[in-house]
HTML snippet that shows the backbone in 3Dmol.js (N, CA, C, O; Angstrom):
<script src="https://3Dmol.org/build/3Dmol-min.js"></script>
<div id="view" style="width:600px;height:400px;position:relative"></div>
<script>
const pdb = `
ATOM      1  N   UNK A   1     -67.329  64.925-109.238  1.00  0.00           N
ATOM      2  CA  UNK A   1     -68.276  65.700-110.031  1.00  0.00           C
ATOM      3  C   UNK A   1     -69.587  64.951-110.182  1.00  0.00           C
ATOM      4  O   UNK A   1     -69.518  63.746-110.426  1.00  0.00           O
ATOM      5  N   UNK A   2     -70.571  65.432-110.084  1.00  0.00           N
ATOM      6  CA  UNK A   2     -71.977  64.650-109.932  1.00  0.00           C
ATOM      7  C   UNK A   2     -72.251  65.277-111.358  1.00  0.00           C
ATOM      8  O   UNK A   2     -71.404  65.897-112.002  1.00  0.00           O
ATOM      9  N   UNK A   3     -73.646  65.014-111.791  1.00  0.00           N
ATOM     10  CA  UNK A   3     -73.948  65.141-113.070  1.00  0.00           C
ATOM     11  C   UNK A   3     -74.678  66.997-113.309  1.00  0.00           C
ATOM     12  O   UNK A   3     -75.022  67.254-114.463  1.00  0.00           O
ATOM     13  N   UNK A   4     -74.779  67.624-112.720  1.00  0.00           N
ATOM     14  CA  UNK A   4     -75.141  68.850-112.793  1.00  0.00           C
ATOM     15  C   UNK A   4     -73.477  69.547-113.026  1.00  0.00           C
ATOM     16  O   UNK A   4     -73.361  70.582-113.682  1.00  0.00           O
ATOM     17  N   UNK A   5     -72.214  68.834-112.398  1.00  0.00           N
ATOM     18  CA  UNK A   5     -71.564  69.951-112.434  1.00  0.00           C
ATOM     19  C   UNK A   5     -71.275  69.692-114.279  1.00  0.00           C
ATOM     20  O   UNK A   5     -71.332  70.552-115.159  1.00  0.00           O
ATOM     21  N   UNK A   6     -71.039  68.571-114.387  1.00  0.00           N
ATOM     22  CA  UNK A   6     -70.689  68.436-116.247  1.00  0.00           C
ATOM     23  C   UNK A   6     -71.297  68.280-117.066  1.00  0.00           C
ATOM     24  O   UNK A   6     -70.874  68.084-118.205  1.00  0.00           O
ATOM     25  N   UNK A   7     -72.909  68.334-116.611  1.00  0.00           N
ATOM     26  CA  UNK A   7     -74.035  68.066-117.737  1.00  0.00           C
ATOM     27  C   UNK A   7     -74.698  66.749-118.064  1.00  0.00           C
ATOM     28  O   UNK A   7     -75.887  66.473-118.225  1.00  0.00           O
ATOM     29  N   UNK A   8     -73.508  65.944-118.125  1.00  0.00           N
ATOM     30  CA  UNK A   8     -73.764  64.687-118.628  1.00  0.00           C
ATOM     31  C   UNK A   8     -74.241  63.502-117.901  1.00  0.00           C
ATOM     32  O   UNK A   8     -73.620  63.289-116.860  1.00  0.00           O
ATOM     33  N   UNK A   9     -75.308  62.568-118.219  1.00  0.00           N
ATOM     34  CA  UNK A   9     -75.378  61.401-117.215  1.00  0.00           C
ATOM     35  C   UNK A   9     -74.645  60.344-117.103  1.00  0.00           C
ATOM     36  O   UNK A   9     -74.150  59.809-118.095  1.00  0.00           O
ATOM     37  N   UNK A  10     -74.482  59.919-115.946  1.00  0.00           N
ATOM     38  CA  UNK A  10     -73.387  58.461-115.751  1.00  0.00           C
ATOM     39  C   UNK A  10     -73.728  57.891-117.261  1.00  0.00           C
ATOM     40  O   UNK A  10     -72.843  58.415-117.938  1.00  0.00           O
ATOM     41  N   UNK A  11     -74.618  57.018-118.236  1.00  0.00           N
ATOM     42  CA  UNK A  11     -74.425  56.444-118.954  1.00  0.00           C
ATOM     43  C   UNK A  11     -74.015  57.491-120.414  1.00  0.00           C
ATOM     44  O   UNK A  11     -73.089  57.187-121.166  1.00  0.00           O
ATOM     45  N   UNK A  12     -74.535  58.234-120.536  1.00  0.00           N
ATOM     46  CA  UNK A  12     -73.504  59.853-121.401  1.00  0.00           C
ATOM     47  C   UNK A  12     -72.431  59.413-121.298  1.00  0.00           C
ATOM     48  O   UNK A  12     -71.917  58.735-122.187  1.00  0.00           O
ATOM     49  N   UNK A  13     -71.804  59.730-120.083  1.00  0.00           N
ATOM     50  CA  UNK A  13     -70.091  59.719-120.102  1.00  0.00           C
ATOM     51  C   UNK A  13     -69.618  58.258-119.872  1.00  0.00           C
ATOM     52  O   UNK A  13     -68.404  58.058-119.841  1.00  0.00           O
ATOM     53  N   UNK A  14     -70.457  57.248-119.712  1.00  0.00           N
ATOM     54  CA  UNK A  14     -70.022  55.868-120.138  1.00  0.00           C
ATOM     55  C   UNK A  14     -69.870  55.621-121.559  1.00  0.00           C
ATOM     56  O   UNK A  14     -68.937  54.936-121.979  1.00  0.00           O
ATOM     57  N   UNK A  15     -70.732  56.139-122.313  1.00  0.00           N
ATOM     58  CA  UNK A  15     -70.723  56.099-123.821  1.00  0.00           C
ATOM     59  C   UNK A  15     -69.630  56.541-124.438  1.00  0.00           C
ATOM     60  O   UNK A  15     -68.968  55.800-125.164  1.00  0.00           O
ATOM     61  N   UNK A  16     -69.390  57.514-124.266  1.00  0.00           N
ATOM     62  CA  UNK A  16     -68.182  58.497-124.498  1.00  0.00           C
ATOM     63  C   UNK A  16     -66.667  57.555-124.145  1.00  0.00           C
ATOM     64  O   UNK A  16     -65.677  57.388-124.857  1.00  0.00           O
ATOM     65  N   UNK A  17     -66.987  57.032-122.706  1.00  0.00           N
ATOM     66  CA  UNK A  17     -65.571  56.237-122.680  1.00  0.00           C
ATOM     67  C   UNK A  17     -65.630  55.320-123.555  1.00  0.00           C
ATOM     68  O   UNK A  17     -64.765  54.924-124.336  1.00  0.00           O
ATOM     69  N   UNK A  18     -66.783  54.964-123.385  1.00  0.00           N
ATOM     70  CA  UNK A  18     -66.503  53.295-124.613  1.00  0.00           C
ATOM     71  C   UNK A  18     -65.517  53.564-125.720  1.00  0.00           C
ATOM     72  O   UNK A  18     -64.404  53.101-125.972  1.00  0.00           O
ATOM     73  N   UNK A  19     -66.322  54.508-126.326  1.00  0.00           N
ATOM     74  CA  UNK A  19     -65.600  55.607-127.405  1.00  0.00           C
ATOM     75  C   UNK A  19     -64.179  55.453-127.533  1.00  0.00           C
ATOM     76  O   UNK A  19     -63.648  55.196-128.614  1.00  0.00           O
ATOM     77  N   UNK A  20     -63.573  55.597-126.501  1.00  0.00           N
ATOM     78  CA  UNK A  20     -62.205  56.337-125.947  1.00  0.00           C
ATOM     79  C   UNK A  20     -61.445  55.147-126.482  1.00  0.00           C
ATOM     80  O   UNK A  20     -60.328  55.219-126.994  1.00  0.00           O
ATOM     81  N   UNK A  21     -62.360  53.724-126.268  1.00  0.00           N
ATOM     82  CA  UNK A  21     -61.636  52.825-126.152  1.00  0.00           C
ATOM     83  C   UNK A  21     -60.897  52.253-127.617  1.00  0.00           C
ATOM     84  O   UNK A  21     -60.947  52.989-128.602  1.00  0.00           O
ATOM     85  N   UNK A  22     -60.256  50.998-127.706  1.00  0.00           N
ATOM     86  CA  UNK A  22     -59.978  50.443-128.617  1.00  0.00           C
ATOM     87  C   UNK A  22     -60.570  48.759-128.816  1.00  0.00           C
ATOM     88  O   UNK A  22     -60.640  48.070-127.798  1.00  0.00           O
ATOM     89  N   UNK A  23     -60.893  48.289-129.876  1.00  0.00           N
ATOM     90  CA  UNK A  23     -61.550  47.126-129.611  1.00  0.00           C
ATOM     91  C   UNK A  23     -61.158  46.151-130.943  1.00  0.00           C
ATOM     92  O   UNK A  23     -61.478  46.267-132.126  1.00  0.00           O
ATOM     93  N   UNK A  24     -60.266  45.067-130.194  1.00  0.00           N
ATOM     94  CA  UNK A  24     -59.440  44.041-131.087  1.00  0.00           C
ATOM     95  C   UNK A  24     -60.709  42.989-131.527  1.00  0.00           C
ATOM     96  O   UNK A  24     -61.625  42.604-130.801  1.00  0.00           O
ATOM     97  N   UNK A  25     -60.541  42.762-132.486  1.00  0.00           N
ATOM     98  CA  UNK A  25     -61.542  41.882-132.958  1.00  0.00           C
ATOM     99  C   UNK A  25     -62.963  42.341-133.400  1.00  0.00           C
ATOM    100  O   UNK A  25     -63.545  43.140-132.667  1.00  0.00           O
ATOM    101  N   UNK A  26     -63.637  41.855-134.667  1.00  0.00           N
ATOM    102  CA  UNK A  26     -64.707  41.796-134.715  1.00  0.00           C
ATOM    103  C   UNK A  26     -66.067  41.260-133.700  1.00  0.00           C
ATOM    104  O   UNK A  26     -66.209  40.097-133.323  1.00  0.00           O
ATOM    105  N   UNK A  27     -66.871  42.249-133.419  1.00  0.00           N
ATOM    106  CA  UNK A  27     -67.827  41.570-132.116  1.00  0.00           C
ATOM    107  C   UNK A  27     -67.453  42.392-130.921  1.00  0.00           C
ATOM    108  O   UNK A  27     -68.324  42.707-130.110  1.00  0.00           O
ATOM    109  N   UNK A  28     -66.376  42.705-130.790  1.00  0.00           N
ATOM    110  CA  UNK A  28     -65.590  43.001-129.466  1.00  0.00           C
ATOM    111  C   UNK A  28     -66.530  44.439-128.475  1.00  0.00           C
ATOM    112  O   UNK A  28     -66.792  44.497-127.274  1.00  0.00           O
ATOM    113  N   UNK A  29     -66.803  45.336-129.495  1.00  0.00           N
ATOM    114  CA  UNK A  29     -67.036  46.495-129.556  1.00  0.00           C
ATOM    115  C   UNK A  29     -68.749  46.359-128.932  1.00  0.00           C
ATOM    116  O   UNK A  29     -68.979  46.710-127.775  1.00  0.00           O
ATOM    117  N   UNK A  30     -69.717  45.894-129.707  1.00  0.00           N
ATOM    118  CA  UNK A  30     -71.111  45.297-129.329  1.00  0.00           C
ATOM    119  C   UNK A  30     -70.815  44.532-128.131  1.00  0.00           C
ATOM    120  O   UNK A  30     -71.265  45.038-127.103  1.00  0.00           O
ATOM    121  N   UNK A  31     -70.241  43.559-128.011  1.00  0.00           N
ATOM    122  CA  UNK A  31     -70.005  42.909-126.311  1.00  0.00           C
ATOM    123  C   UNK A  31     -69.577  43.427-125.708  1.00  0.00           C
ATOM    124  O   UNK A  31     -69.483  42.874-124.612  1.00  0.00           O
ATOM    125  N   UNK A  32     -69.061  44.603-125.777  1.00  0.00           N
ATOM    126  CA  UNK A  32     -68.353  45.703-124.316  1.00  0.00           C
ATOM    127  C   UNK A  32     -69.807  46.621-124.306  1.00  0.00           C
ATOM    128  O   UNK A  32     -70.228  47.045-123.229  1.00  0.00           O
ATOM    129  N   UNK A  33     -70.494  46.877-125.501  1.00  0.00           N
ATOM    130  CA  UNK A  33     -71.722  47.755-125.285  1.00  0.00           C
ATOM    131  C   UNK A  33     -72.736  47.050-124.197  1.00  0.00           C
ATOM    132  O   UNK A  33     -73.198  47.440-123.125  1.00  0.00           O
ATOM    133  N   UNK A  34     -72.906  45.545-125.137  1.00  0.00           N
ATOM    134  CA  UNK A  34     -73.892  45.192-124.163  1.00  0.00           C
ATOM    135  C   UNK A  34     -73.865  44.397-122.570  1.00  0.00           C
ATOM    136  O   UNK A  34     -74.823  44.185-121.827  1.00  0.00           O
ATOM    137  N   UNK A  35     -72.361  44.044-122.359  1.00  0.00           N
ATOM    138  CA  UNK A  35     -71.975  43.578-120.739  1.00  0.00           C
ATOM    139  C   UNK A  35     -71.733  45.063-120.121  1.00  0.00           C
ATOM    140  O   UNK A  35     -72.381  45.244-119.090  1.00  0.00           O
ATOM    141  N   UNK A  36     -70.949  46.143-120.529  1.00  0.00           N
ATOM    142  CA  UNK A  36     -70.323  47.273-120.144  1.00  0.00           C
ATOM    143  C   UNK A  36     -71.797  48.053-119.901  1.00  0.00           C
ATOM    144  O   UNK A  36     -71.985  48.000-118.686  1.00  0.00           O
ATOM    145  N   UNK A  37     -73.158  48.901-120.679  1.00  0.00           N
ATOM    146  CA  UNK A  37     -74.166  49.428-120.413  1.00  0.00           C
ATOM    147  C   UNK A  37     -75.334  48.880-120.838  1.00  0.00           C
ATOM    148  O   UNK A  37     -76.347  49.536-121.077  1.00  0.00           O
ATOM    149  N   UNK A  38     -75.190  47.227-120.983  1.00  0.00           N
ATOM    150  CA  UNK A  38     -76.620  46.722-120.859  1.00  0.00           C
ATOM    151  C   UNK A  38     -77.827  47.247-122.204  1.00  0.00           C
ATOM    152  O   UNK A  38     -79.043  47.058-122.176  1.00  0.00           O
ATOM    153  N   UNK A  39     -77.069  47.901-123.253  1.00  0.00           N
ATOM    154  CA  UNK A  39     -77.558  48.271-124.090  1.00  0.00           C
ATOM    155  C   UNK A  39     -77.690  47.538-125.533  1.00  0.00           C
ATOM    156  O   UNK A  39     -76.652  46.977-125.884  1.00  0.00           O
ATOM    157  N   UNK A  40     -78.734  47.448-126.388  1.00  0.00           N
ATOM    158  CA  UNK A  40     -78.741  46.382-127.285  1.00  0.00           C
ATOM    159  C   UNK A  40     -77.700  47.680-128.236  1.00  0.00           C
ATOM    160  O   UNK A  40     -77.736  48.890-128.011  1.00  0.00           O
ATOM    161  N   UNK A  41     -76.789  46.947-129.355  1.00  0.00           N
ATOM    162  CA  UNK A  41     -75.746  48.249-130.408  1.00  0.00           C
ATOM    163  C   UNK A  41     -76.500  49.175-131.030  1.00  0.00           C
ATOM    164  O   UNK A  41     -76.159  50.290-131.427  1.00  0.00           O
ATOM    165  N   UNK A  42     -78.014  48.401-131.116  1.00  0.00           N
ATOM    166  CA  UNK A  42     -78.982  49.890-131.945  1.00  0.00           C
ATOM    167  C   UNK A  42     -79.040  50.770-131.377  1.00  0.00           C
ATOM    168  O   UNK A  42     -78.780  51.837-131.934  1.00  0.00           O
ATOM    169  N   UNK A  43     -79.396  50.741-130.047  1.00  0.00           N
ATOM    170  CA  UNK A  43     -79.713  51.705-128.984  1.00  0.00           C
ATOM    171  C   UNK A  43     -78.654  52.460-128.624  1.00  0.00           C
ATOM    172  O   UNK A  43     -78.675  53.689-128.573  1.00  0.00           O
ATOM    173  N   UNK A  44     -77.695  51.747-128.364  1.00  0.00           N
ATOM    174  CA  UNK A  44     -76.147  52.616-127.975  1.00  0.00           C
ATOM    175  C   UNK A  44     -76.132  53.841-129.648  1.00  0.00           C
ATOM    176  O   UNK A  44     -76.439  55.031-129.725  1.00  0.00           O
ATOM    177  N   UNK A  45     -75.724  53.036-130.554  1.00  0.00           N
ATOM    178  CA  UNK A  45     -75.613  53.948-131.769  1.00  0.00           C
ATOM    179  C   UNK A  45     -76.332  55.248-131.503  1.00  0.00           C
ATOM    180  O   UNK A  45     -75.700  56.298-131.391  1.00  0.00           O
ATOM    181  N   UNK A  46     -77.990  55.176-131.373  1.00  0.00           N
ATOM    182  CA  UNK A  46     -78.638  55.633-131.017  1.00  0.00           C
ATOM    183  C   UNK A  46     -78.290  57.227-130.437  1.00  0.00           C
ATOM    184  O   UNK A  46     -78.357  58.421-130.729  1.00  0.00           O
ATOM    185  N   UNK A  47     -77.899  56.330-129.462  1.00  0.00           N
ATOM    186  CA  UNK A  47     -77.521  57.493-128.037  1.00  0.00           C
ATOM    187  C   UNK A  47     -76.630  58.238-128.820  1.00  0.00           C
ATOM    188  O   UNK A  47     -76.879  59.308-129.374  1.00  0.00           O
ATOM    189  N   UNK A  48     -75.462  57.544-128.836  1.00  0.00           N
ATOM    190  CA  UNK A  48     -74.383  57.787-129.474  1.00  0.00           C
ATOM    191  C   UNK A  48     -74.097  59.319-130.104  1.00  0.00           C
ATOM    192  O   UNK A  48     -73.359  60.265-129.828  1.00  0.00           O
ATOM    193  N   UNK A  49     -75.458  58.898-131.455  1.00  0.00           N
ATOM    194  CA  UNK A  49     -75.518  60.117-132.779  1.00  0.00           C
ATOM    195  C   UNK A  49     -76.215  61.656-131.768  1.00  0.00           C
ATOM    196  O   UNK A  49     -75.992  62.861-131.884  1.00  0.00           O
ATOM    197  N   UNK A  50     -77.048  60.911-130.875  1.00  0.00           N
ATOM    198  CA  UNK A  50     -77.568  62.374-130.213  1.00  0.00           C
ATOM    199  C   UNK A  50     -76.178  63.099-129.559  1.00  0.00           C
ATOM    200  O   UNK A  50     -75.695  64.193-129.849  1.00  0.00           O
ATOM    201  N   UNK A  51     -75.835  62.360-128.831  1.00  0.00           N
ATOM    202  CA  UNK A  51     -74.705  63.088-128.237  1.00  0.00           C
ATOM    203  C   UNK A  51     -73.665  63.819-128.677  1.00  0.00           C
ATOM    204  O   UNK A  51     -73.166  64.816-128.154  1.00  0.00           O
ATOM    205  N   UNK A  52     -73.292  63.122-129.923  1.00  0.00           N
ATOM    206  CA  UNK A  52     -72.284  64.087-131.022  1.00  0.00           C
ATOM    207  C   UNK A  52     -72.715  65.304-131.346  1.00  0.00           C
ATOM    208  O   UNK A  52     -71.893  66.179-131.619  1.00  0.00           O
ATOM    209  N   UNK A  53     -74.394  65.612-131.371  1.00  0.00           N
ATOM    210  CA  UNK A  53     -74.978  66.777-131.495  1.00  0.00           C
ATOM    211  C   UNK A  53     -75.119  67.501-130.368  1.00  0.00           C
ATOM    212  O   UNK A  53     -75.859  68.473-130.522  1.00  0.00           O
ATOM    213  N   UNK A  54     -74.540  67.330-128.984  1.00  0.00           N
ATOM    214  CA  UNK A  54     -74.945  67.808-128.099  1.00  0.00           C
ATOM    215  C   UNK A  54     -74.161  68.714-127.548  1.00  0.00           C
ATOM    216  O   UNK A  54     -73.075  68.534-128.098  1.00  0.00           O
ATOM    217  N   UNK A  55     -74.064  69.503-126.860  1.00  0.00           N
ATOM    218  CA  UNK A  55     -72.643  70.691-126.666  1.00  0.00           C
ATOM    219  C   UNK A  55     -72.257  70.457-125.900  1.00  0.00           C
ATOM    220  O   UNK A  55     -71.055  70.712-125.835  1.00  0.00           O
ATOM    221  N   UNK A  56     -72.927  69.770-124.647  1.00  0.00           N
ATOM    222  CA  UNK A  56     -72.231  68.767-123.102  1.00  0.00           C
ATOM    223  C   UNK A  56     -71.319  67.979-123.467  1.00  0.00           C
ATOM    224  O   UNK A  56     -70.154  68.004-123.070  1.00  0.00           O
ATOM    225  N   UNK A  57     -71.785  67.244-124.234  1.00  0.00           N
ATOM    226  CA  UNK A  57     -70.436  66.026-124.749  1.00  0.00           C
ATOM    227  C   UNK A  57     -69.184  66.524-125.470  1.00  0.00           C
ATOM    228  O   UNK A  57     -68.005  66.187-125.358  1.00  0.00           O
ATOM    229  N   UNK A  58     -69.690  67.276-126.115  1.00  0.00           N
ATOM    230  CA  UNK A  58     -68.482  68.597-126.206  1.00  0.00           C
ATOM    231  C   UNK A  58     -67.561  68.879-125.612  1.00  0.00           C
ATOM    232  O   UNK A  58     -66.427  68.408-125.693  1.00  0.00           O
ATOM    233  N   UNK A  59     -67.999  69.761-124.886  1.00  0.00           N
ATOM    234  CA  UNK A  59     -67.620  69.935-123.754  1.00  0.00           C
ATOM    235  C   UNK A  59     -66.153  69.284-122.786  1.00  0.00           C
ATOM    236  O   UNK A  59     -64.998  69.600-122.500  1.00  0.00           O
ATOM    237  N   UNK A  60     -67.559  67.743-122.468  1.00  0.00           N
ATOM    238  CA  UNK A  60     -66.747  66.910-121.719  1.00  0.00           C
ATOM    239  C   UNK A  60     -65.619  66.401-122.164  1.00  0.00           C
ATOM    240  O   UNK A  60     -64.635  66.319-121.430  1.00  0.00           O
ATOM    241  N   UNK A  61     -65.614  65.870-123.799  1.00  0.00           N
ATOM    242  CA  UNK A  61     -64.877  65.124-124.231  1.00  0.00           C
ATOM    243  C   UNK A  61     -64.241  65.770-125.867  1.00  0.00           C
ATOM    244  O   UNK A  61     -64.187  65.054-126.867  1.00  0.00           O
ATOM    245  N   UNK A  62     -63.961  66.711-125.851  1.00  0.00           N
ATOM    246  CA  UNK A  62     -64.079  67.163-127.351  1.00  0.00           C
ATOM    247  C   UNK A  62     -63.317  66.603-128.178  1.00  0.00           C
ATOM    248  O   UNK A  62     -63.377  67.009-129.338  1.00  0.00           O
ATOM    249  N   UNK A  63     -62.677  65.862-127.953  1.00  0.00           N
ATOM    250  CA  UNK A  63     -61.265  65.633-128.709  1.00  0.00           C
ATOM    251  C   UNK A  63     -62.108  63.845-129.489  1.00  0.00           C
ATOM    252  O   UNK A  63     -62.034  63.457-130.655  1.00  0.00           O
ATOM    253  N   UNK A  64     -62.685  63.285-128.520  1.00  0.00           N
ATOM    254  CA  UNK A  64     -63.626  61.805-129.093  1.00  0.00           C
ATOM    255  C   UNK A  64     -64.737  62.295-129.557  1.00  0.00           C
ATOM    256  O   UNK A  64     -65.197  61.676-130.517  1.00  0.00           O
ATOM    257  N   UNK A  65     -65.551  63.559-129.053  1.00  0.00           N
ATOM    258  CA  UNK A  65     -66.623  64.118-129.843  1.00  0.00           C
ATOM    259  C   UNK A  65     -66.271  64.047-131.386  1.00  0.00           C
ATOM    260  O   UNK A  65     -66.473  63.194-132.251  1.00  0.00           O
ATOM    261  N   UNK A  66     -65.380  65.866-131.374  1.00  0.00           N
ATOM    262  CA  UNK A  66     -64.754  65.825-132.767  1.00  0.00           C
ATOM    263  C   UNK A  66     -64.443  64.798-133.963  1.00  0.00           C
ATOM    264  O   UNK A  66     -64.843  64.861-135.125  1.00  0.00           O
ATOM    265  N   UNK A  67     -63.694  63.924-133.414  1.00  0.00           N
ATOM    266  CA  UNK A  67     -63.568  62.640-133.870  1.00  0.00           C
ATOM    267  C   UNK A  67     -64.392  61.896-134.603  1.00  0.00           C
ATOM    268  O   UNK A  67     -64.430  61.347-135.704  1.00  0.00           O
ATOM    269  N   UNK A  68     -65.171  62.080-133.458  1.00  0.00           N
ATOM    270  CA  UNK A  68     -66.466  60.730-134.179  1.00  0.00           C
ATOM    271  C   UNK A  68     -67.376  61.849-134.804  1.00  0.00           C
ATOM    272  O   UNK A  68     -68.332  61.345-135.393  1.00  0.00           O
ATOM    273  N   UNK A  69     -67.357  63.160-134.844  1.00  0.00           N
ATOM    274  CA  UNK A  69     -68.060  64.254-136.078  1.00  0.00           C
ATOM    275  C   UNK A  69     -67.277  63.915-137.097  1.00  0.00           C
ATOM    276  O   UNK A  69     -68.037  63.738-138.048  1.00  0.00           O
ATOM    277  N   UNK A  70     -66.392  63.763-137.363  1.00  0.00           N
ATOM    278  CA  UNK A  70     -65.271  63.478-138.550  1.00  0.00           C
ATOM    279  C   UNK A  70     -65.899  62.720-139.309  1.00  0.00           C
ATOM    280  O   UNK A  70     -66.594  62.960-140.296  1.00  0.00           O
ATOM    281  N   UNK A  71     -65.490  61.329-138.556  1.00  0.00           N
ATOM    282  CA  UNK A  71     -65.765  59.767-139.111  1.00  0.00           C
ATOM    283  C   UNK A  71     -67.343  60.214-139.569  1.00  0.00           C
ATOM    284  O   UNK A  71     -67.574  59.951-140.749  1.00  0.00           O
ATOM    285  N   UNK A  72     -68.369  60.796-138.887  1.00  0.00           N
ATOM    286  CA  UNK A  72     -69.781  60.611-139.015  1.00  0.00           C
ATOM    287  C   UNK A  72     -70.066  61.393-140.389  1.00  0.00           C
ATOM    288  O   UNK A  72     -71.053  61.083-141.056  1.00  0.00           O
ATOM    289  N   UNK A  73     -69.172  62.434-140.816  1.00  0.00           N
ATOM    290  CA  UNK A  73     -69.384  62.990-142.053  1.00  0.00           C
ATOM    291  C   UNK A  73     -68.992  62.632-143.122  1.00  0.00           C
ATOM    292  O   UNK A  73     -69.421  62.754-144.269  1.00  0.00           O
ATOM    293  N   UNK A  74     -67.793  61.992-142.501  1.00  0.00           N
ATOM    294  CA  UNK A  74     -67.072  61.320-143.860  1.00  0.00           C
ATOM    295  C   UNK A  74     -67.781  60.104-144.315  1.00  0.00           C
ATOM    296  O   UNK A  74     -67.421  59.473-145.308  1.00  0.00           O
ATOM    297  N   UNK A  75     -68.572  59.853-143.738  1.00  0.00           N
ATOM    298  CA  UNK A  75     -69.231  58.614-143.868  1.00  0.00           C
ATOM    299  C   UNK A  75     -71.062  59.241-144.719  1.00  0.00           C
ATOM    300  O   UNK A  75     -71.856  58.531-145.335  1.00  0.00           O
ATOM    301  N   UNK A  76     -71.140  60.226-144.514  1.00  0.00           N
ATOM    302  CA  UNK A  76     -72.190  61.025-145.204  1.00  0.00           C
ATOM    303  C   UNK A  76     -72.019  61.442-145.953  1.00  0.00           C
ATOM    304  O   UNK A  76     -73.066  61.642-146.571  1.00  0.00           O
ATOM    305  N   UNK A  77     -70.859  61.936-146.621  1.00  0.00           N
ATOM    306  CA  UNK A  77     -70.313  62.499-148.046  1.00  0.00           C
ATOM    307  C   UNK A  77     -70.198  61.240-148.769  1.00  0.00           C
ATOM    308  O   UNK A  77     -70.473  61.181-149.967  1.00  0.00           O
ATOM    309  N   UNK A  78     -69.768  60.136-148.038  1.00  0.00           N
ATOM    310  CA  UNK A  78     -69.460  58.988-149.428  1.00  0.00           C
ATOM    311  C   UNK A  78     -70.887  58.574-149.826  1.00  0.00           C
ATOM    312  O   UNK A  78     -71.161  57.805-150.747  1.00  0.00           O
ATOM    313  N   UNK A  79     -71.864  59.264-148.908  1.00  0.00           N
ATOM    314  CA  UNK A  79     -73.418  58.762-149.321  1.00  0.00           C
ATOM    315  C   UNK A  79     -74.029  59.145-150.971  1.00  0.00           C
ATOM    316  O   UNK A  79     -75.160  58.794-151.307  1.00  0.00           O
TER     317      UNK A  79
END
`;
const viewer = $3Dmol.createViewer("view");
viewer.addModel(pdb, "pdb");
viewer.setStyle({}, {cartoon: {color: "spectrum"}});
viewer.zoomTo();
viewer.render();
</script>
């Protein structure tokens, strides 16, 4: 699948896997961001929040989308 057939760009659906992943240790998570897509954690976050708003990522991944809509609200209500 190239990026027209699913919407999303190679680093989109790299983000998304990161996502997928699990990450032991404090730090762990920022050093897979920045060896894994070369991205400083602001910037990934960044990306990140757009994409949860996006209906491609949806789409692609709904089940880690959803997810991280969860966590992202629940984290706005305790605001």
């Amino acid at each position: 699948m190239d990026e027209h057939e699913h919407g999303l760009s190679a680093r989109e659906r790299a983000i998304l896997a990161l996502e997928r992943r699990g990450f032991a240790g404090p730090g762990a998570k920022e050093r897979a961001v920045r060896e894994q897509l070369g991205l400083a954690p602001v910037r990934y976050y960044q990306l990140l929040n757009a994409l949860l708003d996006d209906a491609r990522a949806l789409r692609h991944d709904p089940v880690t989308v959803n997810r991280l809509r969860r966590i992202r609200e629940a984290r706005r209500a305790e605001r």
